[in-house]
N, C-alpha and C positions, 0 to 999 in steps of 0.2 A: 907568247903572252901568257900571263897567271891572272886569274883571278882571285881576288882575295872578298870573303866579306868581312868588312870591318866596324870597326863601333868608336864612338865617340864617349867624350866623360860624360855625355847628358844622356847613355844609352839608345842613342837614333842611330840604327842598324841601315847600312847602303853597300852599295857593290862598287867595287875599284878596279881596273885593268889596269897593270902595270909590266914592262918587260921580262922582270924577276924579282927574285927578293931582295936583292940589294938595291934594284931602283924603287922598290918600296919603302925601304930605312932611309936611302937618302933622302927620297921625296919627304917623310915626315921629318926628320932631320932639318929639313929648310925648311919646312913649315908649309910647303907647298902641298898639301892634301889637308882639305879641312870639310867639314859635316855640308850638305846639304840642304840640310835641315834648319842647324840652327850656324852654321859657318865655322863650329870652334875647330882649331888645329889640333887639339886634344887628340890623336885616332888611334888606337892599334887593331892588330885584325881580331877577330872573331871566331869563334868556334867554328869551323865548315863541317858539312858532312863531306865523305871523299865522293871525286865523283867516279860512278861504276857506270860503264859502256853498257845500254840497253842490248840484250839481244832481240835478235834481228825473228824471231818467230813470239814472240811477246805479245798479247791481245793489246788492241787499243781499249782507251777507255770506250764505254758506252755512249759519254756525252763531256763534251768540254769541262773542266773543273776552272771556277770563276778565281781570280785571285787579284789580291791587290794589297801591296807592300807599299805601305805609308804610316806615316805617323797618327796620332789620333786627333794630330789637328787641325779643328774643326775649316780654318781656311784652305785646307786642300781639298776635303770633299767640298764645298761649295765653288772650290774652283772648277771639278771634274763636273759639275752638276750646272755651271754654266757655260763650259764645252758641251755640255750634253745639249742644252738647248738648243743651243747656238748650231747646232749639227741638225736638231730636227725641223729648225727653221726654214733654213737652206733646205734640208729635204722634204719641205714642205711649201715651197714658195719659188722652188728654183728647176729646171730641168736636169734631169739625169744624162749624159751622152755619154757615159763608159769613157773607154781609152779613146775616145776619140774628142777628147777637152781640148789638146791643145789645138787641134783644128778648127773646131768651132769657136776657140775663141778667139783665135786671128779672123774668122769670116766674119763674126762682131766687130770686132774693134775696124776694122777696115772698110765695114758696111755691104760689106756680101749677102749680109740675114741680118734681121730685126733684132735690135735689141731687147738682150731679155739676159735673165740671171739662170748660169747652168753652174753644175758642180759634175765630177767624174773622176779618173785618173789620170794620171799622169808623171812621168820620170820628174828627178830634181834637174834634171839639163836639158829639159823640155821648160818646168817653169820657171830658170834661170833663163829661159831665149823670151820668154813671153813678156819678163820683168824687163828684158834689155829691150825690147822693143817699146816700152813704154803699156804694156797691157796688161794693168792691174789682176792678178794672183793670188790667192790668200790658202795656202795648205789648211785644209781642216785634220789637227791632231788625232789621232788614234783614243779611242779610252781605254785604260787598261781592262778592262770586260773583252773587248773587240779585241786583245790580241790574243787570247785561248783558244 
């Protein structure tokens, strides 16, 4: 697999995975890779820097560095800023049980413990069993802040 950054004719810069560069031509070629952003098939690739393999005695940073690659507009940070909400709700109104969610929420749903609203972790084929079993799931997304 390659990655390529690419760019569109309205300049919205995003990342593509493709097998190689000829299934990158062909894909634009059919028109099948289009913007994001704003959908147009317009794409070719982008400037990259190359990438160079960190070595391995290299100081870490002092402290996470924040980043966030999006356009300037404005409906996407209002959208990140109502996931943000929406997250401190939840952690503010619901219990914490770590990796142990998908257990407690089968002891809920089945009436083993009192109903109540928890949030924690959990794999995707843990809350693919929870979904099949008829026991309402909702993943809370990541902010791009939280992944540095």
């Amino acid at each position: 697999m390659i990655r390529y950054s690419l760019i569109c004719n309205k300049d919205h810069e995003f990342d593509g995975w493709f097998a190689g560069s000829d299934a990158f031509d062909k894909q634009v070629r059919r028109g099948l890779v289009d913007c994001p952003v704003c959908g147009s098939a317009k794409v070719q690739k982008a400037l990259m820097t190359p990438g160079v393999p960190v070595k391995s005695n290299r100081k870490a940073l002092a402290e996470p560095v924040k980043a966030l690659h999006a356009p300037a507009d404005p409906k996407v940070h209002e959208m990140i800023e109502m996931v943000r909400k929406l997250r401190e709700h939840v952690e503010t109104n619901a219990d914490y049980v770590g990796d142990r969610f998908a257990e407690e929420a089968r002891r809920i749903h089945y009436g083993e413990k009192d109903p109540r609203g928890i949030y924690g972790e959990a794999t995707i084929e843990d809350a693919v069993e929870l979904h099949e079993e008829g026991i309402d799931v909702l993943p809370l997304p990541k902010l791009p802040d939280e992944a540095n």
